[in-house]
C-alpha positions as CSV (number, residue, x, y, z in Angstrom):
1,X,117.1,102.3,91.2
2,X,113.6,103.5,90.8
3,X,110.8,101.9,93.0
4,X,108.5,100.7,91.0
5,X,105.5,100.5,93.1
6,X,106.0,104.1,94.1
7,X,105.0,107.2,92.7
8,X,104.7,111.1,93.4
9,X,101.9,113.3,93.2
10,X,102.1,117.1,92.8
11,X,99.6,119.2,94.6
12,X,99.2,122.9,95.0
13,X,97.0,124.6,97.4
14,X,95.6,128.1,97.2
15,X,95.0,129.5,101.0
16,X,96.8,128.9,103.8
17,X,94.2,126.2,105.2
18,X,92.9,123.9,103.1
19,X,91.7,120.3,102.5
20,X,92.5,119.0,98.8
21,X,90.7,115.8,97.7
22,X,93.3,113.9,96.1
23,X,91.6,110.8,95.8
24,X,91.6,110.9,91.8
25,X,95.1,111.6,91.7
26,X,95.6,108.7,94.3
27,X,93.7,106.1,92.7
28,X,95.2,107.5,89.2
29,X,99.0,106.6,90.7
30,X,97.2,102.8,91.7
31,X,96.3,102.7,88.1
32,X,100.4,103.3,87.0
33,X,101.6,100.8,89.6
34,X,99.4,97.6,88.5
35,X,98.4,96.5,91.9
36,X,95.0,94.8,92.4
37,X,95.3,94.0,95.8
38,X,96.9,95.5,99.0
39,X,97.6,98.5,100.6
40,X,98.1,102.5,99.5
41,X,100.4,103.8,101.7
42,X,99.8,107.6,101.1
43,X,102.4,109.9,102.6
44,X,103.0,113.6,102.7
45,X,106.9,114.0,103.3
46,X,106.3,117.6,104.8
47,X,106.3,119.3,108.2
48,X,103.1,121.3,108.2
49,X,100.5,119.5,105.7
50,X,99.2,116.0,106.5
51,X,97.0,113.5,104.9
52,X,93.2,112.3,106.1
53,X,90.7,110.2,104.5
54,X,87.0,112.1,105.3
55,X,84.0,113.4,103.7
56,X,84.5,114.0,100.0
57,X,80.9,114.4,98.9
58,X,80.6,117.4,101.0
59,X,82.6,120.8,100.8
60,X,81.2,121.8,103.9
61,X,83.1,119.1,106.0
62,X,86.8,119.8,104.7
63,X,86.0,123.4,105.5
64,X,84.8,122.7,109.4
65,X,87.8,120.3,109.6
66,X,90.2,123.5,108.5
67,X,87.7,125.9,110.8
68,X,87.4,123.5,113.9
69,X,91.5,122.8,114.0
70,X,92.0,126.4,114.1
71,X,90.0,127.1,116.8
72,X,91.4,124.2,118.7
73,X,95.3,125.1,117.7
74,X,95.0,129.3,116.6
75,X,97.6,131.0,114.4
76,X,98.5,133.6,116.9
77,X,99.3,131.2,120.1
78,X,102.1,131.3,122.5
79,X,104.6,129.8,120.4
80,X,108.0,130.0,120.3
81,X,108.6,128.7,117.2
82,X,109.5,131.9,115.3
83,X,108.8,131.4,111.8
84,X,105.1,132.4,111.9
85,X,104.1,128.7,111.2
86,X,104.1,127.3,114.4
87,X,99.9,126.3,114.5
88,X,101.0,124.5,110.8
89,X,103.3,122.1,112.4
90,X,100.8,121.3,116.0
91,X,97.9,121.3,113.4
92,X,100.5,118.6,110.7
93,X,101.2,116.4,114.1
94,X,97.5,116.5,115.2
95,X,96.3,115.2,112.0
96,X,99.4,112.9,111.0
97,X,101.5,112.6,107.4
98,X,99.9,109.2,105.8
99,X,97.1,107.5,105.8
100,X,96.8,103.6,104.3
101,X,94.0,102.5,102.2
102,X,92.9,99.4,101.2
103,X,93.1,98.3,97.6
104,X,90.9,96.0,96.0
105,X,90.7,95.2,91.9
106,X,92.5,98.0,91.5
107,X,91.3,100.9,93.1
108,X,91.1,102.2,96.6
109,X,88.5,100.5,98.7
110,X,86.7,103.6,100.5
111,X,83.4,104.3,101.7
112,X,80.7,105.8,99.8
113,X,81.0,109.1,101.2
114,X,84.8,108.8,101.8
115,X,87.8,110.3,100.0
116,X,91.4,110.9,100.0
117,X,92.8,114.5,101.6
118,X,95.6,116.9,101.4
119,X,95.7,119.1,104.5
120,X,97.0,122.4,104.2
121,X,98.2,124.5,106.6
122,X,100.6,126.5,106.2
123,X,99.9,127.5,101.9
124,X,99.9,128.5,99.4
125,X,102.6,125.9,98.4
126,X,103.4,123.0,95.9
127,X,103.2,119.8,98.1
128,X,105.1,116.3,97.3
129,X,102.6,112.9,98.0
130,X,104.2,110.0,97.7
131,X,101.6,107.0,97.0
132,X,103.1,103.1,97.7
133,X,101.4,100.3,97.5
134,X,101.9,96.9,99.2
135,X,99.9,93.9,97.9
136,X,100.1,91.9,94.6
């Protein structure tokens, strides 16, 4: 049976590091589900993206995330994970796979400066975000 209070967003990014504001398509998903009042729980089911809420207004702060979390976590460490993508999954686990949002009349509850993030690092790819929301 399909969850109703669920539903999926498609994303696709176009560099291997990247921060995409999905705060429209978050808040579009809300819109579908008919809750006024609770939480989003925005997750990103995959091992080397994860999700933030940061600067939206700003261009310049998505790209110093993606710059300052590869100088603290560099593509060519010591790794032994041998896939090439070992910095995409430390970099995933450093910034976490959900983030929950408050929702209030409808609409996610952020801060005037705030907005809703893909994180990237290990694209170009098509990424899955699953938005649920708990409330009434």
């Amino acid at each position: 049976m399909a969850d109703t209070r669920a539903r999926s967003i498609v994303v696709r990014s176009t560099t291997r590091e990247m921060l995409v504001d999905i705060t429209r398509e978050v808040e579009d998903a809300i819109a579908g589900l008919g809750v006024s009042e609770g939480l989003a729980h925005v997750w990103c089911p995959h091992t080397t993206a994860g999700i933030t809420v940061n600067e939206a207004a700003d261009p310049d702060v998505a790209a110093d995330i993606v710059r300052a979390l590869r100088g603290v976590v560099p593509p060519d460490g010591d790794y032994r994970h041998e896939e090439g993508n070992a910095d995409a999954h430390v970099k995933a686990s450093l910034v976490g796979g959900f983030a929950l949002v408050p929702v209030s009349d409808g609409r996610l509850a952020l801060g005037t400066w705030q907005g809703v993030f893909l994180c990237e690092f290990d694209g170009p790819r098509e990424r899955r975000v699953e938005v649920r929301l708990l409330g009434r």
